[in-house]
PAFITOR-413837 format. One record per atom (N, C-alpha, C): x, y, z. Coordinates in pm, whole numbers, padded with zeros to 5 digits, always signed. Example, Ala and Ser with C-alpha at 12.3 -4.5 7.8 and 13.67 -1.06 7.14 Angstrom:
<recs>
+01319-00569+00780+01230-00450+00780+01320-00330+00780+01285-00225+00708+01367-00106+00714+01290+00003+00787
</recs>
This chain:
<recs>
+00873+01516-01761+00972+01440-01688+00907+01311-01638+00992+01172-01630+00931+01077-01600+00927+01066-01422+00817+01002-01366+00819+01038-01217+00792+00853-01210+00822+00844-01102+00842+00651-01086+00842+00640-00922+00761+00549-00907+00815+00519-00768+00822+00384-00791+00912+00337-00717+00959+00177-00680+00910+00141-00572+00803+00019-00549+00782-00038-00452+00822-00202-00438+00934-00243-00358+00953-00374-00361+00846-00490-00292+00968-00589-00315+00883-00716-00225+00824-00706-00117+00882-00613-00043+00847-00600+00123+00730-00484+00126+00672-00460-00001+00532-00371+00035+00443-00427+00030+00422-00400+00167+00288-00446+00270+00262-00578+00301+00449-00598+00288+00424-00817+00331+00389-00808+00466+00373-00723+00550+00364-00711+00691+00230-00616+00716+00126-00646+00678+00040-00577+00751-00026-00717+00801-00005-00656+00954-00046-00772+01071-00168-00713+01072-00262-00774+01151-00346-00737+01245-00375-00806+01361-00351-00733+01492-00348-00759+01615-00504-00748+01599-00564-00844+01697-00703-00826+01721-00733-00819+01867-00810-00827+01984-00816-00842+02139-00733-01016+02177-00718-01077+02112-00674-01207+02136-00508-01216+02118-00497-01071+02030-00315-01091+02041-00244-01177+01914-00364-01192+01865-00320-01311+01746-00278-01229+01610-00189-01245+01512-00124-01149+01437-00137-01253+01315-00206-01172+01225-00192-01252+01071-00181-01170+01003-00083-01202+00878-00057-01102+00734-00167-01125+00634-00239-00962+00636-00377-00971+00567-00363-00939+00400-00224-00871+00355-00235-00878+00229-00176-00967+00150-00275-00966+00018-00269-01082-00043-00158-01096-00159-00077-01191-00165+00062-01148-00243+00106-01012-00258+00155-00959-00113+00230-00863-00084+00405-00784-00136+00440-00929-00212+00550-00986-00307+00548-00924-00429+00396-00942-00466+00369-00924-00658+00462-01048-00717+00448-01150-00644+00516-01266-00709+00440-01381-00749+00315-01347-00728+00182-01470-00792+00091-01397-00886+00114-01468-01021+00012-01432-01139-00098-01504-01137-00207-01500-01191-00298-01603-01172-00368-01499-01333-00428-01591-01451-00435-01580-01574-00347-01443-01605-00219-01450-01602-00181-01312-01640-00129-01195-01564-00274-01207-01435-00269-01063-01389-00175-01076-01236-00123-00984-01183-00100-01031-01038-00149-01041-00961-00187-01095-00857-00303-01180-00795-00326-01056-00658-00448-01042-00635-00464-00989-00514-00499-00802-00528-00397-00801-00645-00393-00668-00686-00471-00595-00818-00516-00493-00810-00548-00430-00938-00496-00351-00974-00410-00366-01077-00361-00244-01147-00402-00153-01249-00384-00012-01214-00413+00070-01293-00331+00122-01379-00368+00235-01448-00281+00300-01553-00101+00327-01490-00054+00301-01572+00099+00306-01564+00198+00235-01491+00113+00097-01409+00170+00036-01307+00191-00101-01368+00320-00198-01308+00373-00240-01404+00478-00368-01238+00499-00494-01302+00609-00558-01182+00675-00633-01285+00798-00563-01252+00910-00616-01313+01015-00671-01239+01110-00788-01284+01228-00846-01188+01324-00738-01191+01349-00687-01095+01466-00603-01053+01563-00688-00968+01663-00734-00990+01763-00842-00898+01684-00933-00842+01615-01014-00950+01593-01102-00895+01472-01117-00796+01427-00985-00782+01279-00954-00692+01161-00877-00738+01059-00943-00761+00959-00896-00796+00937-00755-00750+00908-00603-00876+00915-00471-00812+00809-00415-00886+00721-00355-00767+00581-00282-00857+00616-00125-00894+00613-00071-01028+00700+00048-01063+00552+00090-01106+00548+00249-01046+00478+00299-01127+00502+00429-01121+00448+00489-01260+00502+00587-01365+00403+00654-01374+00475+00792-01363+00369+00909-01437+00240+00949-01276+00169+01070-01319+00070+01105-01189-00026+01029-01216-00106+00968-01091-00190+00950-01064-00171+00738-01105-00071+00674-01135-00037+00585-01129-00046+00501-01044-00112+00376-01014-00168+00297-00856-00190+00126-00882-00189+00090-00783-00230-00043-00766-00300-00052-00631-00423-00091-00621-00493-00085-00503-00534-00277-00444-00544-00294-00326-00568-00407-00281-00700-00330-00141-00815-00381-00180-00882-00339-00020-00926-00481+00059-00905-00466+00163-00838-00615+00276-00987-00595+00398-01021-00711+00381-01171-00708+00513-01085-00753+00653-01108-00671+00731-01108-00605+00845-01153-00731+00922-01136-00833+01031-01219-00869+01122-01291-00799+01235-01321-00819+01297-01446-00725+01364-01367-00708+01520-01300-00798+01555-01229-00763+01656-01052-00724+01618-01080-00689+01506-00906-00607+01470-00961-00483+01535-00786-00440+01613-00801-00314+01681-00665-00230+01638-00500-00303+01608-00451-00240+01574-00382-00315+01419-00338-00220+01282-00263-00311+01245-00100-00246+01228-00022-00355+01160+00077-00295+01180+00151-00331+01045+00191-00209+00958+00235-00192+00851+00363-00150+00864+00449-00254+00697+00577-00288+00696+00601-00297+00558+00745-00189+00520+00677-00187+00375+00853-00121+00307+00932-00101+00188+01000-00077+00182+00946+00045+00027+01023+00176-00007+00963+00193-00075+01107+00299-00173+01081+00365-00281+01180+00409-00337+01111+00559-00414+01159+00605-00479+01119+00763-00513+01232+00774-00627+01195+00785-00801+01290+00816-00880+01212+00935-00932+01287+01079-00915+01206+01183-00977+01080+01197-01000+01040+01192-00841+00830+01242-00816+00883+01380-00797+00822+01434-00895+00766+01616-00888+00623+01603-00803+00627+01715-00699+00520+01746-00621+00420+01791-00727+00241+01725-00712+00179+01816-00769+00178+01969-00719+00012+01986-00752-00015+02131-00661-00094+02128-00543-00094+02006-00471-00141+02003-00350-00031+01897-00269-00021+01925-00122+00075+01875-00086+00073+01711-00020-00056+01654-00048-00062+01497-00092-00035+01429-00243-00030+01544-00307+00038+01493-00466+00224+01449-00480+00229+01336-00427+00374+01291-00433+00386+01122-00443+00495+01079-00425+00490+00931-00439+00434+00880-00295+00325+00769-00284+00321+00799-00160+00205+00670-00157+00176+00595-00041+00077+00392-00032-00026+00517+00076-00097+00538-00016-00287+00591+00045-00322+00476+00131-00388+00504+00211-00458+00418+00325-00595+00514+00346-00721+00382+00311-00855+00494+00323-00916+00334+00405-00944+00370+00573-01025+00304+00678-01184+00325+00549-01280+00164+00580-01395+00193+00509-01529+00152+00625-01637+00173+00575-01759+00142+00665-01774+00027+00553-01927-00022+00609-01986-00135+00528-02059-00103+00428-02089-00009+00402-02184+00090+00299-02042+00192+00195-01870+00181+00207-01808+00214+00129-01771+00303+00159-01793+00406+00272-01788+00557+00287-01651+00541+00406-01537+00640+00360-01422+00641+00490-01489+00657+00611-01456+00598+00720-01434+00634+00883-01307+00651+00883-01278+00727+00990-01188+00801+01095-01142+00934+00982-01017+00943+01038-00934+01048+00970-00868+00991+00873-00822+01036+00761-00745+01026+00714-00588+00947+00783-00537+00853+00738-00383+00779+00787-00270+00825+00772-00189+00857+00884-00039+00915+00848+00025+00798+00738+00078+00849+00632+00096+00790+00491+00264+00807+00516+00282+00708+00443+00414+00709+00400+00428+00795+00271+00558+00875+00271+00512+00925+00105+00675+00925+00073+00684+01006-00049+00859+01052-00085+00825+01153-00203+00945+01172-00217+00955+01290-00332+01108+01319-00412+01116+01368-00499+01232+01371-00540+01283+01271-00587+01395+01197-00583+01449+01070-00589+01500+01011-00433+01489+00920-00396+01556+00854-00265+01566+00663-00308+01696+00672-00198+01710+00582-00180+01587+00449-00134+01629+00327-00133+01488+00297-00082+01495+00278+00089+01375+00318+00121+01364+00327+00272+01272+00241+00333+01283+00196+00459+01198+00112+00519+01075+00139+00592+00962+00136+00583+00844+00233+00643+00766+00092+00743+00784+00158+00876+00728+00058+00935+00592+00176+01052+00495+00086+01117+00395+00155+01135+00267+00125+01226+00220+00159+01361+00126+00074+01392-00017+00169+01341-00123+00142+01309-00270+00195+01296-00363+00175+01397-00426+00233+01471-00569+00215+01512-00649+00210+01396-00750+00089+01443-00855+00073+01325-00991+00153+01353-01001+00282+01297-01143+00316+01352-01281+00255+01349-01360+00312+01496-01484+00228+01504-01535+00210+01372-01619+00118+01324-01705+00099+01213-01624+00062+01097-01470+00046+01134-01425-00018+00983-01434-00148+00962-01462-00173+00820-01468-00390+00788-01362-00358+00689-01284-00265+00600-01187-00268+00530-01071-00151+00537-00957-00208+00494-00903-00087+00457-00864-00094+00308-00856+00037+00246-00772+00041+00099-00685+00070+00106-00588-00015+00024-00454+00030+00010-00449+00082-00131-00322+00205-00135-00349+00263-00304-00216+00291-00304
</recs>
């Protein structure tokens, strides 16, 4: 069975980061999937089965099949403390794997400077089944010792 999730324009045009100064900037980089640069879409790496196509007119990152991704990892300033993620997302027939993080679903892995996660694991947005598309909005604490986060 084919499993798809739809992620539009609005994934992750809004990850702010508040720092101690209060100052808020959007850290990912063509959050749209609407800038190519030789070909590829800019900012992003895509992996197996992932794909941005115009859906009405709006750039939409579809991806197909398990284990399907596009990852962006974003450097952290040193006085970011919270950020705040904003994101719209869709679910066309994701079958659960056999563990219950196997679904459609934007991974968030906090990093150190040497590559290795800090903190816990991030409450994730996920879906399953088919759904409508929904709006996922979100604040994070950045744990001590992070300079990045991954997005997947």
């Amino acid at each position: 069975m084919k499993i798809t999730l739809l992620i539009t324009v609005l994934f992750a045009t809004s990850l702010l980061a508040n720092s101690a100064s209060l100052s808020t900037k959007n850290l990912v980089i063509n959050g749209d999937f609407s800038k190519k640069k030789n070909g590829k879409i800019e900012g992003w790496q895509l992996q197996k089965n992932a794909t941005v196509k115009l859906i009405n007119n709006k750039p939409t990152l579809i991806l197909t099949g398990s284990y399907a991704s596009v990852t962006q990892s974003i450097k952290l300033n040193s006085t970011c403390q919270i950020l705040h993620l904003s994101m719209k997302m869709k679910g066309v027939n994701i079958i659960m794997g056999d563990a219950n993080w196997k679904d459609g679903r934007l991974a968030m892995c906090f990093k150190s400077s040497d590559g290795k996660r800090v903190g816990s694991w991030p409450k994730v947005f996920n879906v399953k089944g088919s759904t409508n598309w929904i709006s996922c909005e979100r604040d994070y604490e950045v744990p001590d010792g992070a300079v990045s986060l991954d997005l997947t």
